[in-house]
KOLLUMZA-969594 format. One record per residue (C-alpha): x, y, z. Coordinates in steps of 0.02 Angstrom, whole numbers, plus 50000, padded with zeros to 5 digits. Last residue first. Example, Ala and Ser with C-alpha at 12.3 -4.5 7.8 and 13.67 -1.06 7.14 Angstrom:
% KOLLUMZA-969594
506844994750357
506154977550390
This chain:
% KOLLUMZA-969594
545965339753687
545595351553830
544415364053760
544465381553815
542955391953853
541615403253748
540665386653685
540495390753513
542155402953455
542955393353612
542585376753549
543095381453365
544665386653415
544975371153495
544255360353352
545545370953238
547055368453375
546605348753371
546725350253175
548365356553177
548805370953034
548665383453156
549985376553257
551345376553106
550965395053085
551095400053247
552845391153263
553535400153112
552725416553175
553575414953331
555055409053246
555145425453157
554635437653286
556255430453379
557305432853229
556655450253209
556945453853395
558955451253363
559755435553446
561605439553533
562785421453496
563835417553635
562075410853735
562005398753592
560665397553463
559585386453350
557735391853422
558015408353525
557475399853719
555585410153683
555245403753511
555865382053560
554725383553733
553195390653645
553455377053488
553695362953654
552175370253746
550875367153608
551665350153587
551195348053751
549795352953761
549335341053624
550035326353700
548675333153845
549205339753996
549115336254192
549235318054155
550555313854268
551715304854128
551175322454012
551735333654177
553335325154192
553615327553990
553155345553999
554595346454135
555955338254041
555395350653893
555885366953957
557715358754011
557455352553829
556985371953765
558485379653850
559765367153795
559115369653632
559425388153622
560185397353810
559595415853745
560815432553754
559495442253684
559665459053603
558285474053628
557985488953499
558695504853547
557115515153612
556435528653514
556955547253555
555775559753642
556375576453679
555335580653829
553915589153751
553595572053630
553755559753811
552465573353928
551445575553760
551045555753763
551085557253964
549635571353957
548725560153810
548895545453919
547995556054071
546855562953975
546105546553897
546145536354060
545215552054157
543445542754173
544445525854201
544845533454389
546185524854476
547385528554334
549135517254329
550565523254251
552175513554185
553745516454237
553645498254337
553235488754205
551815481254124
551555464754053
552995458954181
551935448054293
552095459154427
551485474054313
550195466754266
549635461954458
549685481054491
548825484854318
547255470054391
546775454954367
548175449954285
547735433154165
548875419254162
548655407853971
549875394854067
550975394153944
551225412753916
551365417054096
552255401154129
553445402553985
553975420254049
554425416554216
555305401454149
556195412654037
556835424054163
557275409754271
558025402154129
559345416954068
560585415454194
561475433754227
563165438154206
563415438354031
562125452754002
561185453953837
559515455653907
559925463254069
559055478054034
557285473254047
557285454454046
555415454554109
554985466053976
555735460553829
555365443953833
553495450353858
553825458053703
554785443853590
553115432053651
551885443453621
552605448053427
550765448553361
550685428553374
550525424753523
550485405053544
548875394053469
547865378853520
546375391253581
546725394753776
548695393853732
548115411753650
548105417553817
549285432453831
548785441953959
547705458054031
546385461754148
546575478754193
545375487454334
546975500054367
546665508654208
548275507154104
549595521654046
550535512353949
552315519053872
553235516453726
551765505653618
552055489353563
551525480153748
549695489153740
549685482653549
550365464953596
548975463853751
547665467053630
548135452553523
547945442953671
546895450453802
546675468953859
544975465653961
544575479554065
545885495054047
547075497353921
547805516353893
549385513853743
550545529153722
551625530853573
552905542253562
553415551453399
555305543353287
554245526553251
555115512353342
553935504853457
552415508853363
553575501453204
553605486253307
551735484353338
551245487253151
552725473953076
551915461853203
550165464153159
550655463552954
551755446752990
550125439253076
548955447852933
550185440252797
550505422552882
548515420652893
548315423552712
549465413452657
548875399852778
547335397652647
547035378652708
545225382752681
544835377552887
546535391252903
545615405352826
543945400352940
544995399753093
545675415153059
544185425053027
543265418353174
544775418453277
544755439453265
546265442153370
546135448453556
544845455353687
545275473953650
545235488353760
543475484953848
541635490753886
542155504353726
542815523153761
544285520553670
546315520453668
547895522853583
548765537653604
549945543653469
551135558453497
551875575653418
550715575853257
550775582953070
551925568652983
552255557653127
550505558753167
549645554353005
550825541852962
550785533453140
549035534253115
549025528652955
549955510853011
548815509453158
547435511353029
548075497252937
548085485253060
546545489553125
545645485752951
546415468252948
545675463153121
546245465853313
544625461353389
543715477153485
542525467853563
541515468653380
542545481753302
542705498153374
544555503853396
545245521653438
546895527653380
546915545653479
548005559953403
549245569453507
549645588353442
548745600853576
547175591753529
546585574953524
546245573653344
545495557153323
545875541953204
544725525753160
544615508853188
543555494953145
542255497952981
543725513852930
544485530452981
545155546952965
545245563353053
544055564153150
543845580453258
541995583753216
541715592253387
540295579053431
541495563853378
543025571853481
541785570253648
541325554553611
542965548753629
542805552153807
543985563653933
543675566854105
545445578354182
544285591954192
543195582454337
541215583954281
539725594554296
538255594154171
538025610154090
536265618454120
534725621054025
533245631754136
531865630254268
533005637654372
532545626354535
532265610354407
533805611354322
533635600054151
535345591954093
536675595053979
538245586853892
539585594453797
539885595653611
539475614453596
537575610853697
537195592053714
535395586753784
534675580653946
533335577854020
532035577553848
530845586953777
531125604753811
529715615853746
529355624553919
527785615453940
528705596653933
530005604654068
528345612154166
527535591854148
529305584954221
528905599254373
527535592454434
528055576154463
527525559654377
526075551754466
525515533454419
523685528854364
524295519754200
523665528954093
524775542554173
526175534454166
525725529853991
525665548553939
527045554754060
528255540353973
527765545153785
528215564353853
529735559753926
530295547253760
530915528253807
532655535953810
532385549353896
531565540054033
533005527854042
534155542154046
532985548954183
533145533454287
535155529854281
535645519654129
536995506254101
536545500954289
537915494454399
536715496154574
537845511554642
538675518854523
537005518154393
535905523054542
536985537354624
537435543054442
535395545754374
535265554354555
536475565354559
536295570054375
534185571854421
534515587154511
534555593154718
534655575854803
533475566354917
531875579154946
532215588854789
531955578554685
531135561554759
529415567254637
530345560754495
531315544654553
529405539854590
528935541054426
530465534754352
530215517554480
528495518054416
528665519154217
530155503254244
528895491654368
527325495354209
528385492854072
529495479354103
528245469654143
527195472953997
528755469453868
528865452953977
527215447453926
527175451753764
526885468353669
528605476453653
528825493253707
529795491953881
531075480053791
531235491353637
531595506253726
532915496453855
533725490953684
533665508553580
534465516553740
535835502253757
536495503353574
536925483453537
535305477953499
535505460653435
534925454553612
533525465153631
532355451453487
532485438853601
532055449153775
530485454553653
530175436253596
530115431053774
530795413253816
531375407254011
532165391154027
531325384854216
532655384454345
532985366254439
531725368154615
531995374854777
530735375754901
530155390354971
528325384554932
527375400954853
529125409154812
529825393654698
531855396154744
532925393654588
534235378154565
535885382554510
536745366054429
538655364154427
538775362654600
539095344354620
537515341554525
536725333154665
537275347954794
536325359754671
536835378754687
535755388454775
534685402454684
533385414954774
534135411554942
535705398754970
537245396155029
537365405955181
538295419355129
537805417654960
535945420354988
535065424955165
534135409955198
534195409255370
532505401355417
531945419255478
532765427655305
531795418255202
530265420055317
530195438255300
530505438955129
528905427355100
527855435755200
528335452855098
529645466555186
528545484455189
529775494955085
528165497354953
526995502655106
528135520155102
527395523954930
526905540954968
528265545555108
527865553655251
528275540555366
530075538155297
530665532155457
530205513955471
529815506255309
531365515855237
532345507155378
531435492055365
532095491855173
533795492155203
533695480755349
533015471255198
534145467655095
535565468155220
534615451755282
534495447155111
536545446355068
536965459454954
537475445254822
535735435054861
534945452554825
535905455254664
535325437554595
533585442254664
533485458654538
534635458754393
536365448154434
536765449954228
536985470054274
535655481954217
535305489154034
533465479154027
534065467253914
535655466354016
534455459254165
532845461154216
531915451554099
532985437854123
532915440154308
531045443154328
530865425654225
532125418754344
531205423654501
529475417454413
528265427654382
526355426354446
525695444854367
525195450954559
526625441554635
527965450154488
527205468654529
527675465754733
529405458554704
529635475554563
529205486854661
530415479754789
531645481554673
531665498754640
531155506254801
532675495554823
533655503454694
532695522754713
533275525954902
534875515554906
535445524954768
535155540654839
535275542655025
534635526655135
533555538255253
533705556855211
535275569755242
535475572955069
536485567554927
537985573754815
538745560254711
540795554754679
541165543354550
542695535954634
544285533154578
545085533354743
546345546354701
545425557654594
543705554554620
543875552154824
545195564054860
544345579454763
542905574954828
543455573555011
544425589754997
542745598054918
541835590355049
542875597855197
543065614155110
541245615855137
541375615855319
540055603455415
538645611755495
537185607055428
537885589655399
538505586655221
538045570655130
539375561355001
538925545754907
540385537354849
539815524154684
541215516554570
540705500054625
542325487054600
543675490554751
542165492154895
541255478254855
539995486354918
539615502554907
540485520455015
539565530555097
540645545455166
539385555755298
540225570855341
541215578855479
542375591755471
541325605455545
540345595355667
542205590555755
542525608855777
540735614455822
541055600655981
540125585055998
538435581556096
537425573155963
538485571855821
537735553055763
535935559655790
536125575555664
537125567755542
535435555155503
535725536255498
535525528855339
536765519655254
538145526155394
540035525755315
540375537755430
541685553855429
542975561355505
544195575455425
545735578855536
546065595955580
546025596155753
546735581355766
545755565255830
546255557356014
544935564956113
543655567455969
543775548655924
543025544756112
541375554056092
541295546255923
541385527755998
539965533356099
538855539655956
539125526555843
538765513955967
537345523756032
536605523455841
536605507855791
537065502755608
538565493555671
540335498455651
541155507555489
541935525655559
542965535155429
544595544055517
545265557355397
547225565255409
547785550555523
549415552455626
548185557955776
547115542855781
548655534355860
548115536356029
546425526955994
547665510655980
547535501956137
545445503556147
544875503355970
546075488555910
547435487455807
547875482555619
549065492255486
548745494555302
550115496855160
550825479955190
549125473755098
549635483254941
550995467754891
549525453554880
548765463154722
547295473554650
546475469454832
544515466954856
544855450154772
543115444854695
543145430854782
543865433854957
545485425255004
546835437655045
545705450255131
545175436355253
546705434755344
546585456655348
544895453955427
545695443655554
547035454655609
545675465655632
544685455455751
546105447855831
546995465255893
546685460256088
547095441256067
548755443855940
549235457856068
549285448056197
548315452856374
546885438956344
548015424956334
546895411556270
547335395856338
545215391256347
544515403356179
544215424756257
542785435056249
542325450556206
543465449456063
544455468056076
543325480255958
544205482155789
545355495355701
545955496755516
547505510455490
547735513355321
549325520255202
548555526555035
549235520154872
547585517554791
547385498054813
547865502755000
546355513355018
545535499654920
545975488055064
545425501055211
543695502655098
543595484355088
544025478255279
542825492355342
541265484355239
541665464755265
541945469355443
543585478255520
542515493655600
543585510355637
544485515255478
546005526755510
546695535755336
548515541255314
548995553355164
547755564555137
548135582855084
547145596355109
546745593655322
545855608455395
């Protein structure tokens, strides 16, 4: 059997195939994607051509590059994977270690291209199917032991690169080192969160989220909701994504919606609420007049033609017309908003007295119910299942931690009032004196085993590492309202921030400074990092914009000099610092990640310096850094011609350019090319503490700061000539421009020559020269004042 995986075959090159073989290339993996030959051929057509016979793929690769949300973390990854077709190319199934089969959900075409993969497959290559719900049984039908033993069904979620969710079901036959290579491969290298289900229509997630939302389509008829109303309620109140219920379906596409649900409909027979998955009249005639949601332009929403698009008008169920969306009001949905602790919001949702409270109730206490009595028929414990549905459908909480969190016993009581059936074996965990699902036992977490009727660890990678973990083993060692500091262990400390988005502020400026006390002092290395929804969106505006409304600039130049002063002595201090970003690393948060010696980033990073976006320029030494980074080590050289570098970096500044992604960060010279990249945000925190005691082990010494060999004015006017084009064309504002001119003057070294070398303190000091005298602008105050209201940038 295969260990290591280095070359992966997909068979199947539709939206499904296409994402897993372009993640597989997101991850570093080399990917073969195969397609059927076009069955027929356009007039000129030469059928015998490559180009003809490999169309299908070749196509799917086209499409790669467009899609919205890009299913690739950059352009570069798409050499990685290689297109054919499944008649010419079967041959080369034997340079693949695992060969993952994506065509139709029918089960002769599964089982006839199978008969031909076992032909050309090695006899140690792992194969697999990305099957929603066909059983391993029917799909093996007439193979040898040796291809039943390393196969397994791989289920992988849509879009592939952003749900964490890999379901993995074992045939009766299928060698257990096969899974745990698979596992291994799939959390660690693919950066999935890997579940464990059984061999049962739709698996897990599948199983209970559109049990889920069905439930809820039939509940919402009988009460006369509305689509939005369901929504609203639905959504982030309810700990689930913004696209709740009919938003997610028109996302899914409804005629995957409900093939989904047909398939429960039709094979699970035995089940108690199998009339739930039977498709409503309304569903059924959606999807017969082709209204299958995005794809098609419209289903639940559709945007409004009259609007040009900027209107999304909602479908009215009884009519199937669509109509401009009602505003929907609920004090309880009012009231969730301000709670920021997900448990104590979904609880206060589901016990509030109005309408939506109700709602939320009744469709919530049945989903758990039924979750309940699907153990042990669709996985073995409620972790399996509590992951497969948060993974899977983007919930905050699976079903049990919702349960939990609404109070077991409280839940059985009204579940029961309610004429709905929790299992058996909930009402032995009440009897046994344990009173919720899961607990924490010596600062790790545990769940309720049903078979052992016992406590047991929950199981997770080694490598996962949370800050919660430190808080429950009392390893703090200092801290304040925004930021405090964490003993990591083995001599790195963790900076962690929690301010509101994690805004750079006062308070985290002076806790970087005592952690690099702290840790030079008693320490070998600093990580910087948390376990928040994102690094850091940027600077506090609020706070500036409210100093700089009093005219107290003092103020402002203090904290600005304070954040630079922090992020260069990170640089410079004599133990390594390590920054982790992941999510949204913007501005201010940028600078730290950029201040540290090495980044070890999650690869979902979207990170840039966009203070442009509010009237501004970086201000934390941004500018001086990024300088830094795209120059690398030709900063001071004679040889080389300074403006394309600085171009490079006046459009990534001047432009406010976000990466949308570590690969893309490092293109654009926020990261670079020594820094690392984690697939798996569970492990960010242990693997930047590894590289943090990796750099101190080593015999760490600070970098030498950098010099600049900079062009000066002629720099900035060559800058300027093409400001003043755009101005003539209006593509910017006088204001832009001016905006662009201070940016321009900072990054060409103000009042130098390239003879002269300029120091990074002189470029932190005309940054903070020009930040200054754009803060003091009344048309950088109303656009600061836009975004604090509005949440985009104003064009003024």
């Amino acid at each position: 059997m295969t260990t290591r995986i280095r070359k992966v075959a997909v068979l199947g090159a539709g939206v499904m195939g296409s994402g897993i073989a372009a993640h597989l290339a997101n991850s570093g993996v080399r990917a073969l994607l195969l397609d059927i030959v076009p069955p027929k051929a356009a007039p000129g057509e030469d059928t015998a051509s490559k180009a003809f016979r490999n169309k299908f793929a070749q196509g799917a690769l086209a499409n790669l590059r467009k899609a919205k949300p890009s299913p690739i973390v950059s352009e570069q990854v798409l050499a990685a994977i290689e297109v054919g077709n499944l008649e010419d190319d079967l041959a080369r199934l034997g340079e693949c270690d695992w060969i993952i089969e994506v065509v139709k959900e029918d089960l002769a075409v599964k089982q006839a291209l199978f008969a031909k993969v076992e032909k050309h497959a090695r006899k140690d290559a792992i194969i697999s199917s990305n099957t929603s719900g066909l059983s391993i049984v029917g799909m093996t039908e007439g193979r040898g032991a040796e291809f039943k033993k390393n196969f397994l069904v791989t289920h992988f979620f849509n879009p592939v690169r952003y749900m964490k969710l890999l379901e993995l079901v074992a045939g009766q036959e299928t060698n257990p080192e096969v899974v745990k290579t698979v596992h291994k491969f799939g959390e660690e290298v693919l950066g999935k969160g890997i579940v464990y289900g059984k061999d049962t229509t739709n698996f897990i997630a599948n199983r209970i989220g559109v049990y889920g939302m069905m439930r809820t389509i039939s509940e919402m008829q009988k009460t006369e909701m509305s689509i939005e109303e369901v929504d609203k309620i639905f959504g982030p109140a309810m700990g689930r994504p913004k696209s709740a219920v009919f938003r997610t379906a028109d996302i899914v596409g409804l005629d995957t919606f409900t093939h989904v649900a047909k398939n429960c409909y039709d094979t699970l027979t035995h089940d108690e609420e199998r009339d739930v998955f039977a498709a409503p009249d309304f569903l059924q005639k959606m999807v017969e007049k082709g209204m299958l949601g995005d794809k098609t332009g419209g289903g639940f929403y559709k945007k409004d033609r009259a609007s040009g698009g900027k209107d999304i008008l909602a479908l009215d169920l009884k009519s199937l017309e669509y109509r401009p969306q009602a505003k929907v009001r609920f004090d309880s949905l009012g009231a969730a908003k301000d709670i920021e602790n997900v448990k104590e919001r979904v609880a206060s949702v589901m016990n509030a007295d109005d309408k939506a409270g109700k709602f939320a109730e009744r469709v919530t206490l049945d989903v758990l119910a039924y979750s309940s009595r699907r153990i042990p028929e669709i996985a073995d414990d409620l972790v399996n299942v509590d992951r497969g549905v948060r993974w899977g459908f983007g919930w905050d909480l699976g079903p049990f931690e919702v349960w939990d969190a609404y109070g077991v016993q409280k839940g059985v009581e009204r579940m029961k009032a309610l004429g709905l059936k929790p299992a058996a074996w909930v009402e032995e965990m009440l009897a046994k004196g344990r009173t919720s699902f899961y607990g924490v036992q010596d600062g790790r977490d545990t769940y309720w085993d049903i078979p052992s009727k016992s406590v047991k660890p929950v199981q997770e990678n080694a490598r996962t590492f949370r800050v919660e973990y430190l808080k429950r083993g009392n390893k703090k060692i200092t801290g304040n309202d925004s930021a405090s500091l964490w003993d990591m262990g083995d001599g790195a400390t963790l900076l962690e921030f929690h301010s509101k988005m994690n805004s750079i502020d006062d308070d985290i400026i002076a806790m970087m400074n005592t952690a690099l006390d702290e840790t030079e002092k008693n320490f070998k290395g600093l990580v910087i990092g948390n376990d928040g929804s994102n690094f850091s969106a940027g600077a506090n505006i609020m706070a500036m914009l409210m100093a700089a409304k009093s005219e107290d600039f003092d103020s402002i130049r203090k904290m600005a000099s304070a954040f630079q002063a922090a992020n260069q002595r990170m640089r410079y201090s004599p133990v390594p610092v390590v920054t982790a970003p992941f999510n949204l690393t913007l501005g201010g948060g940028a600078e730290v990640t950029m201040g540290g010696n090495a980044v070890q980033a999650s690869a979902e990073l979207y990170m840039g310096l966009v203070e442009v976006g509010v009237g501004l320029i970086p201000g934390g030494g941004g500018t001086m850094m990024l300088l830094r980074n795209v120059f690398g080590a030709y900063a001071a050289d004679k040889d080389f011609d300074a403006l394309p570098f600085l171009k490079k970096v006046f459009l990534a500044i001047g432009t406010a350019k976000v990466a949308t992604s570590a690969e893309e960060a490092r293109e654009f010279g926020f990261l670079s090319q020594q820094d690392g990249i984690t697939g798996n945000r569970d492990f960010l925190l242990s693997d930047a503490k590894s590289r943090v005691l990796g750099l101190a082990n080593g015999g760490f010494r600070p970098p030498r700061p950098t010099r600049f060999r900079l062009p000066g004015p002629n720099g900035a006017a060559t800058i300027d000539m093409m400001l003043y084009d755009m101005q003539l064309n209006n593509q910017i504002s006088a204001h832009d421009r001016k905006i662009a001119q201070k940016l321009a003057r900072v990054l060409s070294g103000g009042d130098t020559s390239p003879s002269v070398l300029v120091t990074e303190e002189k470029l932190l000091e005309l940054e903070m020269e020009a930040f200054l005298s754009l803060i003091g602008e009344e048309k950088t105050q109303d656009r600061m004042m836009f975004m604090l209201e509005k949440g985009k940038p104003l064009r003024n």
